[in-house]
MARRO-922481 format. One record per residue (C-alpha): residue number from 1; residue in three letters; x, z, y. Coordinates in steps of 0.02 Angstrom, whole numbers, plus 32768, in hexadecimal, padded with zeros to 4 digits. Example, Ala and Ser with C-alpha at 12.3 -4.5 7.8 and 13.67 -1.06 7.14 Angstrom:
<sites>
+-----+--------+------+------+------+
: num : residu :   px :   pz :   py :
+-----+--------+------+------+------+
:   1 :    ALA : 8267 : 8186 : 7F1F :
:   2 :    SER : 82AC : 8165 : 7FCB :
+-----+--------+------+------+------+
</sites>
This chain:
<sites>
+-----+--------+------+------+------+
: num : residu :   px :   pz :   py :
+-----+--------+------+------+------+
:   1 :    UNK : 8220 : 406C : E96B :
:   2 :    UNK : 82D5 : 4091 : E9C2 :
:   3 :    UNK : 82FE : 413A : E9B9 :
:   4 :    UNK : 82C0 : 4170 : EA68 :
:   5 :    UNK : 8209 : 413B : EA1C :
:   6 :    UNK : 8220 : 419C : E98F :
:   7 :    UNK : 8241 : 4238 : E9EA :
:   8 :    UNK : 81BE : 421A : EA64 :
:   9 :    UNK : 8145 : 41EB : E9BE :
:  10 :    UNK : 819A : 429D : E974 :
:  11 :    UNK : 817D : 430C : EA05 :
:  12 :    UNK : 80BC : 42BE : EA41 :
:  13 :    UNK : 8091 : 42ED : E988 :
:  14 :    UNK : 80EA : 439F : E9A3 :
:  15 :    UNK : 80D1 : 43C3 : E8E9 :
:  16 :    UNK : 815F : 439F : E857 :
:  17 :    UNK : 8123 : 43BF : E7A5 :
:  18 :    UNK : 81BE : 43F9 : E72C :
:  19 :    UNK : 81A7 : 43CD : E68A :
:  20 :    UNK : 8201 : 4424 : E5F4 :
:  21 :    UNK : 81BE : 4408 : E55B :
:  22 :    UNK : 81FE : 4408 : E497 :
:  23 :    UNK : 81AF : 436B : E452 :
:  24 :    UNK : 81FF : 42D0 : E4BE :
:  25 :    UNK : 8155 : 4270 : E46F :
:  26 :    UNK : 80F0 : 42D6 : E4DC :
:  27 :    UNK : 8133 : 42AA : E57B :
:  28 :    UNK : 80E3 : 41E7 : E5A6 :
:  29 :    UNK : 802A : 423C : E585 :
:  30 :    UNK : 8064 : 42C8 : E5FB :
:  31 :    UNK : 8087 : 4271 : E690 :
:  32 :    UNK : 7FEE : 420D : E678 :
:  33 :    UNK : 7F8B : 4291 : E669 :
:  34 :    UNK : 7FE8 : 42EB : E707 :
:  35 :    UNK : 7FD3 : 4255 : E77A :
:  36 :    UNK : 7F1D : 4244 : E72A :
:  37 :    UNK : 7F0B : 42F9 : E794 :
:  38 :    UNK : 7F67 : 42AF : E833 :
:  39 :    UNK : 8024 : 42E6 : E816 :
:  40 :    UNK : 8087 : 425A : E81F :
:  41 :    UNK : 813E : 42A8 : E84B :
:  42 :    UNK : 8179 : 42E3 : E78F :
:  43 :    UNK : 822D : 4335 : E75B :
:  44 :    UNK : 8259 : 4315 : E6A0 :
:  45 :    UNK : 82D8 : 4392 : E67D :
:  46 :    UNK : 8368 : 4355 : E613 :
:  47 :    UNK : 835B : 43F8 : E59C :
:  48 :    UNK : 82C1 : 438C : E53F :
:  49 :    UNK : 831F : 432A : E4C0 :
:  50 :    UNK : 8300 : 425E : E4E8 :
:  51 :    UNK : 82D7 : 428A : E585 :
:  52 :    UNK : 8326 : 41EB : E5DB :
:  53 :    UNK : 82B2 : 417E : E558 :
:  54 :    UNK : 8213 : 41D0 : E5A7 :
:  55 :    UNK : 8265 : 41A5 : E64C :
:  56 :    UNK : 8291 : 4104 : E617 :
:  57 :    UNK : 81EC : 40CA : E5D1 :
:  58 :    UNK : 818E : 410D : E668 :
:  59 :    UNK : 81F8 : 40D8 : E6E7 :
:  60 :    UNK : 81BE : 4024 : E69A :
:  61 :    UNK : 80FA : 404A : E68F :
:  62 :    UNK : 80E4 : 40B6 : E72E :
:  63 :    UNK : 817F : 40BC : E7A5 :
:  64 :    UNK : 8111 : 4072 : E815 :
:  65 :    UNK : 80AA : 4101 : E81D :
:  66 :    UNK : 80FD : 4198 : E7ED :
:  67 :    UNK : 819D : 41E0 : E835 :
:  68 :    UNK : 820E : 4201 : E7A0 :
:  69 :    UNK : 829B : 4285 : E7AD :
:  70 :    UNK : 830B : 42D9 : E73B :
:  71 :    UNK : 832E : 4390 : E73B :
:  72 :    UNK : 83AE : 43FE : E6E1 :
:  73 :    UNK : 841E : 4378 : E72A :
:  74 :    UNK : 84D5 : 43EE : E708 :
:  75 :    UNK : 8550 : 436B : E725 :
:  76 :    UNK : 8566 : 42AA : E764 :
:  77 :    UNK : 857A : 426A : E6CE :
:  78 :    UNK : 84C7 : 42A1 : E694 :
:  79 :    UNK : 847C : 4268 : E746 :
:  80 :    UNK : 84CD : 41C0 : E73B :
:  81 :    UNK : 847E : 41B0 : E680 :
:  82 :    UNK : 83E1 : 41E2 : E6E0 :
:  83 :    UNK : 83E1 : 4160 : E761 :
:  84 :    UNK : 83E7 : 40DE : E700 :
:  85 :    UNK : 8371 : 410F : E682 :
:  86 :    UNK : 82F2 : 4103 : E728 :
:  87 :    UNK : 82FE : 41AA : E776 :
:  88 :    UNK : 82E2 : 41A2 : E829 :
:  89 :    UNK : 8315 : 4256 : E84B :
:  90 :    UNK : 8382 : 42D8 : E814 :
:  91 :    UNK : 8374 : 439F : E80F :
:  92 :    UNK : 83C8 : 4412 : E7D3 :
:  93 :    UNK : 83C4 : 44E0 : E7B3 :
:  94 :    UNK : 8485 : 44E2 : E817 :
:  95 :    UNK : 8500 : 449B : E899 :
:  96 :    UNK : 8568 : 4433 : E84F :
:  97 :    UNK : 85AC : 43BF : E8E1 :
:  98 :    UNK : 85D4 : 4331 : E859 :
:  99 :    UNK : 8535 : 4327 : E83D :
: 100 :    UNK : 84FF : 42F6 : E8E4 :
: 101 :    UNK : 8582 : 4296 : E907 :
: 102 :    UNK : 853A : 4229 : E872 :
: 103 :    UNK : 84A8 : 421A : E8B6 :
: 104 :    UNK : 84CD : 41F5 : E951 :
: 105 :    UNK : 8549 : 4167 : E923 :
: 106 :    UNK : 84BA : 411D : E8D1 :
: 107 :    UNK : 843C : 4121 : E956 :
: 108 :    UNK : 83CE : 41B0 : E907 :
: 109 :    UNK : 8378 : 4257 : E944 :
: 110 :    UNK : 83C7 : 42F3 : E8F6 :
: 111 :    UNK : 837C : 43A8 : E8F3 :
: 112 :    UNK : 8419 : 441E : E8B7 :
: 113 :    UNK : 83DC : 44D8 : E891 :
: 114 :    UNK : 8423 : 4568 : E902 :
: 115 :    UNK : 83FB : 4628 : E920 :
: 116 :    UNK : 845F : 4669 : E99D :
: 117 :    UNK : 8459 : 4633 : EA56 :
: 118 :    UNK : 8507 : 45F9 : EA3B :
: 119 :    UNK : 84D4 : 4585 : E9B6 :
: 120 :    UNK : 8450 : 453C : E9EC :
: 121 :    UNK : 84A8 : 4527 : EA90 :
: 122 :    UNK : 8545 : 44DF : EA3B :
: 123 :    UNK : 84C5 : 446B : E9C7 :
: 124 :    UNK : 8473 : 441D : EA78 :
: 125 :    UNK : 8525 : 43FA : EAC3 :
: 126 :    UNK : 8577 : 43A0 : EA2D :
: 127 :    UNK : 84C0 : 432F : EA2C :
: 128 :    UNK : 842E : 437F : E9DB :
: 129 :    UNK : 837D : 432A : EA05 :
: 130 :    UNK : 832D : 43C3 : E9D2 :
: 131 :    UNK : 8370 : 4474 : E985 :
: 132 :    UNK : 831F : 44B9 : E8F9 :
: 133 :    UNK : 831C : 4588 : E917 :
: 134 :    UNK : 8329 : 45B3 : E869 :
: 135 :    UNK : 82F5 : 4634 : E81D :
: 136 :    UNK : 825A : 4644 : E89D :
: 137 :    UNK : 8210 : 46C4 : E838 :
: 138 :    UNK : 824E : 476E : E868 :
: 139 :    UNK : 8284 : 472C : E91A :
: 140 :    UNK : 81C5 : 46FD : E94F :
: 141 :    UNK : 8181 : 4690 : E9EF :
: 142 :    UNK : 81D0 : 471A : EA7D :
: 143 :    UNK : 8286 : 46E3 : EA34 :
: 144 :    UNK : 826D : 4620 : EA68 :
: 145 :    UNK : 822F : 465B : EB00 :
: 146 :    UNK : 82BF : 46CE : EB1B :
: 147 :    UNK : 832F : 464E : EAF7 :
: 148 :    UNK : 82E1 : 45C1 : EB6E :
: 149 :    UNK : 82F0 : 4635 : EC0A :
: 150 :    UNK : 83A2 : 460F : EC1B :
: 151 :    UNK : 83AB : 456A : EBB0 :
: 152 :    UNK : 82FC : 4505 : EBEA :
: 153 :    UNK : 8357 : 4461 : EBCD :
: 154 :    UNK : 8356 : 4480 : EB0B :
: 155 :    UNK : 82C7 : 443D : EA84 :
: 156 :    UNK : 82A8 : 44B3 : EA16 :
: 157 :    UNK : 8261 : 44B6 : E95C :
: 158 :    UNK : 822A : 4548 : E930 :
: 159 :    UNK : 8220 : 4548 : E864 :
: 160 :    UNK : 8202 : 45DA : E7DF :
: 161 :    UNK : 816E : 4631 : E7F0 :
: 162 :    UNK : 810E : 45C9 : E85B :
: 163 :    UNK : 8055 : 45D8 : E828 :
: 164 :    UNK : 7FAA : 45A2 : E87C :
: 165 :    UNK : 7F9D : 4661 : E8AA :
: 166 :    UNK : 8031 : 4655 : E921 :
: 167 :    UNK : 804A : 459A : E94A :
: 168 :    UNK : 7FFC : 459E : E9F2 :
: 169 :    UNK : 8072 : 4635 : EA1B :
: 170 :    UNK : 8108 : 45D2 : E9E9 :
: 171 :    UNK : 80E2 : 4548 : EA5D :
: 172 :    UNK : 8092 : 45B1 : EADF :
: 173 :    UNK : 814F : 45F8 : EAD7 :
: 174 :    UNK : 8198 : 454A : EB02 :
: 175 :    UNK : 81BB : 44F0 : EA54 :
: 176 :    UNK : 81B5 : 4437 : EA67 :
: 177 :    UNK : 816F : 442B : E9B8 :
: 178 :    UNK : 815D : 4497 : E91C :
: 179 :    UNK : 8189 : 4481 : E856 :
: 180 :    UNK : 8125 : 44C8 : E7E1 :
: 181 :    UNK : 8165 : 44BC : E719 :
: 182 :    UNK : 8100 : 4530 : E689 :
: 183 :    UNK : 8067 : 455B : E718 :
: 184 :    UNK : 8036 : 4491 : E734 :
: 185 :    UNK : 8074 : 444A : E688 :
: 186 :    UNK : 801F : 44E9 : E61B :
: 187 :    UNK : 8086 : 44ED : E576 :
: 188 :    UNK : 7FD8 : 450E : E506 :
: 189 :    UNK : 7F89 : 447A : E547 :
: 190 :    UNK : 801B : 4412 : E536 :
: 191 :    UNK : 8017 : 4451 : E495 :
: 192 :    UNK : 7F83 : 4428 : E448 :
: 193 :    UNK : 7F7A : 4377 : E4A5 :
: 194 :    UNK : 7EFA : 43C8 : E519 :
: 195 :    UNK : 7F14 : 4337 : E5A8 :
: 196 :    UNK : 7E6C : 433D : E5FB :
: 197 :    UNK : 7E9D : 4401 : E610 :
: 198 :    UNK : 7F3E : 43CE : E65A :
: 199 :    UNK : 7F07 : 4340 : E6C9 :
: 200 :    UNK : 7E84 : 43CB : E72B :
: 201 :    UNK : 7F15 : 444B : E73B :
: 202 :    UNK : 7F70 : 43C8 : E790 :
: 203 :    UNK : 7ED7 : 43A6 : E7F0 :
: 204 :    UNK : 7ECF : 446A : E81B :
: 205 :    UNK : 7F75 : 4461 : E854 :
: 206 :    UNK : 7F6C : 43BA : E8BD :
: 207 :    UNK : 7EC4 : 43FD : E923 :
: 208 :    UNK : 7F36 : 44AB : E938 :
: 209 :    UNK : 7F9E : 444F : E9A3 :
: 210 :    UNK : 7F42 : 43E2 : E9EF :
: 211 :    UNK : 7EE4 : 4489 : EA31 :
: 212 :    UNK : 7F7B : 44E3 : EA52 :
: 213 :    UNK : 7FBF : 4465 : EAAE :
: 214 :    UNK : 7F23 : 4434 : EB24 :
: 215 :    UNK : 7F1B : 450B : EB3E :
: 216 :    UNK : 7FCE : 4515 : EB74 :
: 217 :    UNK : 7FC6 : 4467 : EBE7 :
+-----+--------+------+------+------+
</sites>
């Protein structure tokens, strides 16, 4: 797919899994097990060491079907390493204009973290695709839809905190999508290999938009 695919592909799904994990080994039976469930838009960040081999390897066995990102994505010289590895997307917890400059050069969407309404602003103008609002947590679903009043034209992904108890608010609010890390990919049942466990949290997840979007239509 050409990048304006993939975004379309990113935001009909309207879900982004982050994946942070400690064992690198872990992470090809992961994503399985996550698109098993029905996510198939997944951010490895690049704090899990040998992160761009799980990228790599999967990129071979199921680019076709899964959107693969990388997150914690600080500087160009990390997103480039990305990209080639297979990444199809990069995020990242700042604004760092290099970054999507990078991306952009290369044809690729880019999600750069901001807070402020002057950030994220600033991070739509020099390119953005999307803008992560990071942290979400404290900030809640009124703050996107704050924000949107005045800036409508923006995509926003909401991430940090975002839980099947408030993900309908969140795009009720006007989020084009939402990421969800350590409340889709649960660290016990990554833990103890539980993949079945993980594939019907994804599932939980999927069907939670899928509802919220068909309520907010």
């Amino acid at each position: 797919m050409h990048k304006e695919e993939q975004l379309r592909f990113l935001l009909d799904q309207g879900l982004v899994a982050i994946v942070r994990v400690k064992e690198p080994s872990e992470l090809v039976c992961l994503a399985e097990a996550l698109e098993a469930g029905g996510v198939r838009v997944i951010e490895f960040t690049m704090t899990t060491p040998n992160a761009l081999d799980a990228i790599r390897e999967l990129a071979r066995t199921s680019g076709d079907r899964i959107l693969l990102g990388a997150g914690t994505v600080l500087d160009p010289e990390t997103g480039r390493a990305a990209l080639l590895a297979g990444a199809q997307f990069l995020v990242a917890p700042n604004f760092n204009p290099a970054v999507i400059k990078l991306a952009r050069r290369y044809g690729k969407i880019v999600i750069p973290g901001a807070f402020t309404p002057t950030e994220i602003l600033s991070a739509w103008e020099w390119g953005a695709d999307l803008v992560k609002v990071f942290p979400a947590t404290a900030l809640g679903p009124q703050y996107l839809k704050d924000v949107l009043a005045p800036l409508p034209q923006i995509r926003l992904l909401p991430t940090g905190g975002v839980n099947l108890g408030n993900l309908e608010e969140f795009l009720a609010a006007g989020a084009s999508a939402v990421a969800v890390g350590g409340n889709l990919v649960d660290a016990r049942l990554v833990r103890e290999r539980n993949w079945t466990g993980l594939t019907e949290n994804a599932r939980r997840f999927t069907e939670a938009v899928r509802r919220a979007r068909e309520i907010n239509r």
